[in-house]
Every structure is written in C-alpha cells, then in structure tokens.
C-alpha positions as CSV (number, residue, x, y, z in Angstrom):
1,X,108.4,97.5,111.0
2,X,110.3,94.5,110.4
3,X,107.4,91.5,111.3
4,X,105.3,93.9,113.7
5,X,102.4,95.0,112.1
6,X,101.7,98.8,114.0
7,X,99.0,100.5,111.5
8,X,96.1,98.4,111.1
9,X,93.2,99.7,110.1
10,X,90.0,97.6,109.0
11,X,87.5,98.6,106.6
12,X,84.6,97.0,105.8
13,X,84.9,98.4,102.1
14,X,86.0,98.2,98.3
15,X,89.6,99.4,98.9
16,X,90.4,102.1,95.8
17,X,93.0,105.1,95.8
18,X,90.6,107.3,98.2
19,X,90.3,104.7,100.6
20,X,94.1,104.0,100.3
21,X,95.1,108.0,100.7
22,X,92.9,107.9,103.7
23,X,94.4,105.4,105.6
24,X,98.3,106.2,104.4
25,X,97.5,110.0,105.2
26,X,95.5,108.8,108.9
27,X,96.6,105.6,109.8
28,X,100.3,105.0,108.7
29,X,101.9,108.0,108.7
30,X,101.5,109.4,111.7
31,X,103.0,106.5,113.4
32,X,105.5,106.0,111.0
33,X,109.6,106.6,112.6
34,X,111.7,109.5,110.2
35,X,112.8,108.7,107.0
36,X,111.0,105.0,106.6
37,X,111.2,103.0,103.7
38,X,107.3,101.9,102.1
39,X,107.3,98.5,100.7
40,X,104.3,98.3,98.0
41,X,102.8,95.5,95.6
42,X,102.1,97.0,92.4
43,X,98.3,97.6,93.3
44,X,97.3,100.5,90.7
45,X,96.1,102.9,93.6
46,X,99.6,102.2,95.1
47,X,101.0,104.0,92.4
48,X,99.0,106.8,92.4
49,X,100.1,110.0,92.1
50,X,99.0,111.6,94.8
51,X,99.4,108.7,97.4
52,X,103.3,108.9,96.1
53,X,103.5,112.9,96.8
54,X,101.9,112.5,100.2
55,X,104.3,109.7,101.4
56,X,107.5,112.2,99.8
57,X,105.7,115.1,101.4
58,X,106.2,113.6,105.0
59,X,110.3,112.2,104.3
60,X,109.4,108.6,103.5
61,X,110.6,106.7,100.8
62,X,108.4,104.5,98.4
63,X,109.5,101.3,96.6
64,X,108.0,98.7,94.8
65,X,107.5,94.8,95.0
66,X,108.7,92.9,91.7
67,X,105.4,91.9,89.8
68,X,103.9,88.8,91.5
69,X,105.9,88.3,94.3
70,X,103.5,87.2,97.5
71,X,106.9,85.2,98.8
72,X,108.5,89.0,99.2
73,X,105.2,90.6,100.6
74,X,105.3,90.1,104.3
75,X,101.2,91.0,104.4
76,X,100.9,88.3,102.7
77,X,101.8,86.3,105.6
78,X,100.0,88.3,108.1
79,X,97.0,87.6,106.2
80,X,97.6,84.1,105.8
81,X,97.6,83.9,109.7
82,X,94.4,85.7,110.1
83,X,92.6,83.2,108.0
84,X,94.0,80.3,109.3
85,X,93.1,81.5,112.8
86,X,89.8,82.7,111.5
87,X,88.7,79.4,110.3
88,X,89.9,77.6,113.6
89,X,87.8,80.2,115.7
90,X,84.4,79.9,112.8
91,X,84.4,83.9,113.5
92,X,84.0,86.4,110.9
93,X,86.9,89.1,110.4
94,X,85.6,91.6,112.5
95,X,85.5,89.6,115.9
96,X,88.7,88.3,114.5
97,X,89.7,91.7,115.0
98,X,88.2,93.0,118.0
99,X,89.9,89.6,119.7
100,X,93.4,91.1,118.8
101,X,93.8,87.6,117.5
102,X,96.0,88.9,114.3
C-alpha cells in the first residue's frame, strides 16, 4: 500500500498463471484492507480469467498499467533496490531475502 511492500512472497520458480493464483489467493489477499484497488502490468497470467474472478470474488478491484510503463509500476522500483543492494552485498536473492534487506 502506497510505497510499503506487505505481501512478499519468493519463489524460486518460472512464475505462470498457477503460480500467480497461488500467491494472489495465499499471499495477497488475505492481508489485503476492504475494497483495495490491484494495480497490474499487462503480464498475460495477470489477465487471466480466473485470477480476475478471484480478486472480484473477495471485493477488490483490478486495473491495468498502460502497455510499457515501468515509470508507473512502483515494483519496478522495489526491484531496482533489491539489485542494487544485492550487487553491493555479492549475495544471491535468497540471503538477500532472509536479511530483510528489501
């Protein structure tokens, strides 16, 4: 919620739509406050069916980031920090992790 990341979830793993269901339906939702807006990129197993129903299912909301747009995708930025940290500290992402360093 706004810059605080509060549903991380690492996975040592391809990421497709049953991955993705997984961790919306286990790891984001349940932590999620009534009625929240979902911010996606246009990923196709964002826009899967199913993964849409279950967010509408629990009184979320689901919207979409233009095409292309990394500046409006506040991950993006996240992510940026983890590497940048991860190549000061030569670790790999899993102590990166474990450290709480993200």
């Amino acid at each position: 919620m706004g810059k605080t990341l509060f549903a991380i979830g690492l996975f040592d793993i391809n990421i497709n739509s049953d991955v993705f269901y997984a961790s919306v339906t286990q790891v984001l939702i349940p932590v999620l406050p009534k009625n929240s807006v979902i911010m996606m990129d246009n990923a196709t197993f964002h826009k899967k069916q199913s993964i849409q129903q279950v967010i509408i299912d629990a009184a979320h909301m689901v919207e979409y980031l233009p095409t292309y747009s990394p500046d409006l995708n506040l991950i993006e930025h996240k992510w940026a920090q983890a590497k940048c940290k991860k190549r000061a500290l030569g670790c790999d992402t899993d102590i990166l992790f474990a450290l709480n360093m993200v």
